[in-house]
Backbone as CSV, one residue per row, in Angstrom:
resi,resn,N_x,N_y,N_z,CA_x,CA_y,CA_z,C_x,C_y,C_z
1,UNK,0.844,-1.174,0.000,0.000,0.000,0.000,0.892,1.241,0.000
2,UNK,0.589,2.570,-0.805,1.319,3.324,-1.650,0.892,4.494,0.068
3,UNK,2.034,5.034,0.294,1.743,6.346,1.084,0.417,6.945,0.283
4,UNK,0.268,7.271,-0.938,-0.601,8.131,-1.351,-1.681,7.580,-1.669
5,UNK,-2.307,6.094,-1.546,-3.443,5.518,-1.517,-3.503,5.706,0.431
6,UNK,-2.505,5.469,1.019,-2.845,5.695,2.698,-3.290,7.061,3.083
7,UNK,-3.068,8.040,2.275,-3.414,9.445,2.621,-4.877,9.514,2.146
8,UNK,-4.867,8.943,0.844,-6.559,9.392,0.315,-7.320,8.545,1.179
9,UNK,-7.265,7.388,1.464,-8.179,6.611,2.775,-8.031,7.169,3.932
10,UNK,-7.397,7.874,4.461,-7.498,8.963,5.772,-8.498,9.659,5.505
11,UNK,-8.384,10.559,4.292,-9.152,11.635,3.962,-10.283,10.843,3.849
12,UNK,-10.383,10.169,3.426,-11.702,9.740,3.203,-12.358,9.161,4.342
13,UNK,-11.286,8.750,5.223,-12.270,8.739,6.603,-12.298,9.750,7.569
14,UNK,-12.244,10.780,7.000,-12.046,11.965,8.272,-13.025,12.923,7.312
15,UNK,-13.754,12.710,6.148,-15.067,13.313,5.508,-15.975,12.124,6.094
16,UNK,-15.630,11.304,6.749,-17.343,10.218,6.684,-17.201,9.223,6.724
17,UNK,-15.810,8.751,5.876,-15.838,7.563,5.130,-15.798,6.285,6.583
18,UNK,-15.970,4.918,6.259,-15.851,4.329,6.750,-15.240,2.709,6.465
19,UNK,-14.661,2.524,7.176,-13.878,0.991,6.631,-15.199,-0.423,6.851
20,UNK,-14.830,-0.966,6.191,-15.590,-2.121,5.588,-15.173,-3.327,5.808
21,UNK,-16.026,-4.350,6.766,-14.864,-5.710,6.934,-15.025,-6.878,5.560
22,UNK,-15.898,-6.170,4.851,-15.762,-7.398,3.414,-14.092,-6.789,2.583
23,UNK,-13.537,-7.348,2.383,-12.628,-7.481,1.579,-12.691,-6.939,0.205
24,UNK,-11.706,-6.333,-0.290,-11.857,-6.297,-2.334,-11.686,-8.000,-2.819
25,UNK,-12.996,-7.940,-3.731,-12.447,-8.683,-4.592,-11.793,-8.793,-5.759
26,UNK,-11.260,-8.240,-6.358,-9.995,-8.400,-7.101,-8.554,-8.450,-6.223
27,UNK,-8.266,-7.847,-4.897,-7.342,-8.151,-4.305,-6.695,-8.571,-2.870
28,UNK,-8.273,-8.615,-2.223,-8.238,-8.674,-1.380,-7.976,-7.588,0.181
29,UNK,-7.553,-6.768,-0.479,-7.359,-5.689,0.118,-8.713,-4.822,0.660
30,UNK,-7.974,-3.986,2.232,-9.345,-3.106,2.886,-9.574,-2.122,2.030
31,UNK,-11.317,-1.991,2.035,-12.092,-1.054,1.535,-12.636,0.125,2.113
32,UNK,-13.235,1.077,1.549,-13.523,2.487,2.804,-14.780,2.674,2.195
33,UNK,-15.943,2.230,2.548,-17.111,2.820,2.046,-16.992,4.471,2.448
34,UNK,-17.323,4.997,0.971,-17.610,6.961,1.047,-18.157,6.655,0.068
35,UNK,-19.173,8.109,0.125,-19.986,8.805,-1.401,-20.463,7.643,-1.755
36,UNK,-21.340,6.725,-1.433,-22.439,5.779,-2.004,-20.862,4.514,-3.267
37,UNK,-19.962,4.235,-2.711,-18.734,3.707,-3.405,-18.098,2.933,-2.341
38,UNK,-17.934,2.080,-2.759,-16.713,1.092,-2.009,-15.560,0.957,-2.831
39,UNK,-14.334,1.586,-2.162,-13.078,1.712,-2.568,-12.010,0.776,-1.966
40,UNK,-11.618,0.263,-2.878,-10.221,-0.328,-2.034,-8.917,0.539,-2.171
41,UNK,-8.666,0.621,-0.660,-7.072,1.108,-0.598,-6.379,0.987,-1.470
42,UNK,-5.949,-0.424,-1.302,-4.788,-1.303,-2.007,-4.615,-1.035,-3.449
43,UNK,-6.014,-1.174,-4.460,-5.836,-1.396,-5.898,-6.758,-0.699,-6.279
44,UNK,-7.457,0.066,-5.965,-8.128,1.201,-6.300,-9.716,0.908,-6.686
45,UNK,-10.019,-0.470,-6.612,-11.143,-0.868,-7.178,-12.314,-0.303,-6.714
46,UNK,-13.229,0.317,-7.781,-14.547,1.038,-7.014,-15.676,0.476,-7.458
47,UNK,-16.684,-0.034,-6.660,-17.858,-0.277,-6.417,-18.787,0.556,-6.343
48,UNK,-19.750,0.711,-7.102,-21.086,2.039,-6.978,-22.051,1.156,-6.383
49,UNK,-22.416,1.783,-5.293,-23.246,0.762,-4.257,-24.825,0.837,-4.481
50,UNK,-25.725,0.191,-4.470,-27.359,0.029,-4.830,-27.888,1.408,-4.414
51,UNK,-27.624,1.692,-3.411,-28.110,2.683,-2.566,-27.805,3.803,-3.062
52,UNK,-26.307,4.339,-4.077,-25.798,5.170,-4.221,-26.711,5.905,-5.671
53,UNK,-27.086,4.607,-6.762,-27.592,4.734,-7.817,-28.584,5.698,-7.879
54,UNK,-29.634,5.482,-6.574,-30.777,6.348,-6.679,-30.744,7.970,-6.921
55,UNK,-29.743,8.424,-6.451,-29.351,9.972,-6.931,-30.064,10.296,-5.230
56,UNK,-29.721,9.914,-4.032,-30.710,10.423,-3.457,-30.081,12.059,-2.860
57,UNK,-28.687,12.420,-3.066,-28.122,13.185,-2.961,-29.164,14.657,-4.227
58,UNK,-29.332,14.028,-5.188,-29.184,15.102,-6.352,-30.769,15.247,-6.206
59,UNK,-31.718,14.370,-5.418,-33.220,14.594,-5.290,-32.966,15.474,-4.082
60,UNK,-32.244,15.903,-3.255,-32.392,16.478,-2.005,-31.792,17.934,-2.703
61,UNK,-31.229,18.196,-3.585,-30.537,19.349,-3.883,-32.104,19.699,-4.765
62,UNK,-32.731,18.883,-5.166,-33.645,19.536,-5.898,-34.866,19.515,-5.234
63,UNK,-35.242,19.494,-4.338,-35.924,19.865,-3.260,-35.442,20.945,-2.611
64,UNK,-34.646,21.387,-2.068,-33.888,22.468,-2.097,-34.507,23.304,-2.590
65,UNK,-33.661,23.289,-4.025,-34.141,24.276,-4.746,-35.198,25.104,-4.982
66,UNK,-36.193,23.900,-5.260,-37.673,24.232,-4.816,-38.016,24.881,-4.130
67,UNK,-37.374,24.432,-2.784,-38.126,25.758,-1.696,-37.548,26.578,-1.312
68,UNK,-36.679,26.635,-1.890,-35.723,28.492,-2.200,-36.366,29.010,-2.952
69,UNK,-37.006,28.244,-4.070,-37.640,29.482,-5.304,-39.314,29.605,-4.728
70,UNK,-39.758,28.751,-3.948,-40.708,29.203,-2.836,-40.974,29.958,-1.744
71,UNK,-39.402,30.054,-0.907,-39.383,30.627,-0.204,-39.060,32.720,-1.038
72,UNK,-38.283,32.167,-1.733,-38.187,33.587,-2.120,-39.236,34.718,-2.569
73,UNK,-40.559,33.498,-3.494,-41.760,34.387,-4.164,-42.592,34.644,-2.562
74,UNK,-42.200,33.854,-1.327,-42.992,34.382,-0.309,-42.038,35.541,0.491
75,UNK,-41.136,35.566,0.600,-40.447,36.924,1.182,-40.400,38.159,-0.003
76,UNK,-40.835,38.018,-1.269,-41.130,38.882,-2.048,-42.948,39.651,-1.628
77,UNK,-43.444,38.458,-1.164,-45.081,38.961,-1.154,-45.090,39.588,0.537
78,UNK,-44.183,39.316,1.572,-44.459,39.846,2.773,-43.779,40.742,3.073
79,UNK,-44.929,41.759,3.864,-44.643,43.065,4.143,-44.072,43.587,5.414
80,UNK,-44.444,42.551,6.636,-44.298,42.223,7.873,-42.682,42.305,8.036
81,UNK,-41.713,42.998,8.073,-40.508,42.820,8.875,-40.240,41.738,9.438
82,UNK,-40.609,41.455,10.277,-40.294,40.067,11.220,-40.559,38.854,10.559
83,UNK,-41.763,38.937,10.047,-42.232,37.455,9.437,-40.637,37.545,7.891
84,UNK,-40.729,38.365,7.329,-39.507,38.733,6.385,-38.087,37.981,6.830
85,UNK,-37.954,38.517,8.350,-36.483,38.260,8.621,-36.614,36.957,9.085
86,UNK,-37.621,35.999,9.350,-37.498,34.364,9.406,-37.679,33.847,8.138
87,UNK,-38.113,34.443,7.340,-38.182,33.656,5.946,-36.769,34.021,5.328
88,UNK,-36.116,35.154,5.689,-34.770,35.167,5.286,-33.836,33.995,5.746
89,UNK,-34.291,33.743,7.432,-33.334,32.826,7.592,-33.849,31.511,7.688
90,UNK,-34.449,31.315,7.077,-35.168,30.046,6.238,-34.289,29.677,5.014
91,UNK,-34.295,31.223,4.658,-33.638,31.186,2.760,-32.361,30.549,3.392
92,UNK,-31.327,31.391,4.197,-30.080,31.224,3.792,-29.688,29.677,4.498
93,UNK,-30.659,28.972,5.534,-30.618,27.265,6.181,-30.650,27.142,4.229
94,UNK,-31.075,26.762,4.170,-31.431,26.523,2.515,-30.176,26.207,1.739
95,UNK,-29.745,27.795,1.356,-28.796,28.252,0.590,-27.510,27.647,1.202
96,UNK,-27.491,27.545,2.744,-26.023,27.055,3.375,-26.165,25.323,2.969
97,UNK,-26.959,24.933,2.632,-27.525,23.267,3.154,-26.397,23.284,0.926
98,UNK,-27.491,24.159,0.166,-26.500,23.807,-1.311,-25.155,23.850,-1.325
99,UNK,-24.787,25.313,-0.282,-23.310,25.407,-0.890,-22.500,24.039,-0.391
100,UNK,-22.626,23.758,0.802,-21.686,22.388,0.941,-22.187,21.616,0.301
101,UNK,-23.427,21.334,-0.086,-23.346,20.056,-1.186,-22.417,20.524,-2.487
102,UNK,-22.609,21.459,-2.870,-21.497,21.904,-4.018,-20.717,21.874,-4.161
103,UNK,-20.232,22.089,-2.538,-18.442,22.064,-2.462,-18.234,20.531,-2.384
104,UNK,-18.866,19.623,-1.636,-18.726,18.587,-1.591,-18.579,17.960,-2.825
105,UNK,-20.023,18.081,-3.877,-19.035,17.359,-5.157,-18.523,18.238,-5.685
106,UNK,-17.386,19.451,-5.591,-16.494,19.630,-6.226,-15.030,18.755,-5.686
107,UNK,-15.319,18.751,-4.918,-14.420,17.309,-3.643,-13.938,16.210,-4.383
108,UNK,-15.501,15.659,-4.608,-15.739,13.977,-5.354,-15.101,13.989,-6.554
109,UNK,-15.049,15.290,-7.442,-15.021,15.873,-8.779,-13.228,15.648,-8.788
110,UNK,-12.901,16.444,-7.699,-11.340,16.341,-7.685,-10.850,15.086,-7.652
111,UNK,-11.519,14.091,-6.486,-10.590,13.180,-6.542,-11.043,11.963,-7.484
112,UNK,-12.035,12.112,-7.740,-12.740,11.281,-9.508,-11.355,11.846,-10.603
113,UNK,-11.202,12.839,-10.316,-9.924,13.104,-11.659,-8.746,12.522,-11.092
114,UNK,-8.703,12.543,-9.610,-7.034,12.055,-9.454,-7.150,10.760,-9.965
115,UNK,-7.886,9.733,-9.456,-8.422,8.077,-9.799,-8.266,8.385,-11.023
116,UNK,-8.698,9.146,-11.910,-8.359,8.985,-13.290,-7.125,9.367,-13.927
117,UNK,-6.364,9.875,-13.160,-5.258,10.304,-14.046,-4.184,9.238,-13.137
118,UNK,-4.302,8.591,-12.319,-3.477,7.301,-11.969,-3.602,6.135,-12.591
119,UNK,-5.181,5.877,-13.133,-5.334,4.447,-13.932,-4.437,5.022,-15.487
120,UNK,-4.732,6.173,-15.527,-4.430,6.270,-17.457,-2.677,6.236,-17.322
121,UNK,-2.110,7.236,-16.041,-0.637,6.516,-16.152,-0.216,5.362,-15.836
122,UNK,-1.156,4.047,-15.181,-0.976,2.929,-15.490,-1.089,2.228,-16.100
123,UNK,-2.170,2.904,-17.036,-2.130,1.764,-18.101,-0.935,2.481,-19.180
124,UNK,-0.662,3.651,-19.210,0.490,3.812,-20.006,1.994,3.397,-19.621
125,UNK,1.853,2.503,-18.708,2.904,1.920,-18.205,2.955,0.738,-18.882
């Protein structure tokens, strides 16, 4: 096991991730369930898990959305100050709940490219 497969399984358990007592099968090596994926340390093998398929991440961002563009046509129609400044902070629970999902898969996004630019210099090996 490569220092730099031991660093990305840290990271990945210090976002969430969690170790797995089933084994890889292609090598036998420990796995870290994160992000709806079972990864192995060792050989990089990834698993997209049943659970992960459903998008239930990308149905919650769009629910969201929804009631941001709800909440907003109702702090547009109220006149009330107070009732205003809880629907504001309605909006921004909301708005804070997207941005970390965003940042989060810009996260997944990054290290989806590192995984990819290690298999393509192995196979150009």
């Amino acid at each position: 096991m490569s220092k730099d497969s031991m660093k990305t399984a840290a990271e990945m358990l210090r976002k969430g991730g969690t170790l797995v007592k089933e084994a890889c099968s292609k090598c036998r090596g420990v796995q870290v369930k994160y992000s709806g994926r079972l990864i192995c340390i060792n050989c990089g093998n990834e698993t997209v898990l049943e659970e992960a398929k459903t998008g239930s991440l990308q149905d919650l961002k769009s629910v969201i959305i929804a009631k941001v563009n709800s909440i907003a046509r109702m702090l547009e129609q109220e006149s009330d100050i107070a009732k205003q400044m809880d629907i504001a902070r309605l909006l921004l629970y909301y708005l804070e709940i997207l941005k970390v999902s965003e940042e989060r898969d810009k996260e997944e996004g990054k290290e989806e490219g590192k995984r990819g630019e290690r298999k393509k210099g192995d196979d150009e090996r």
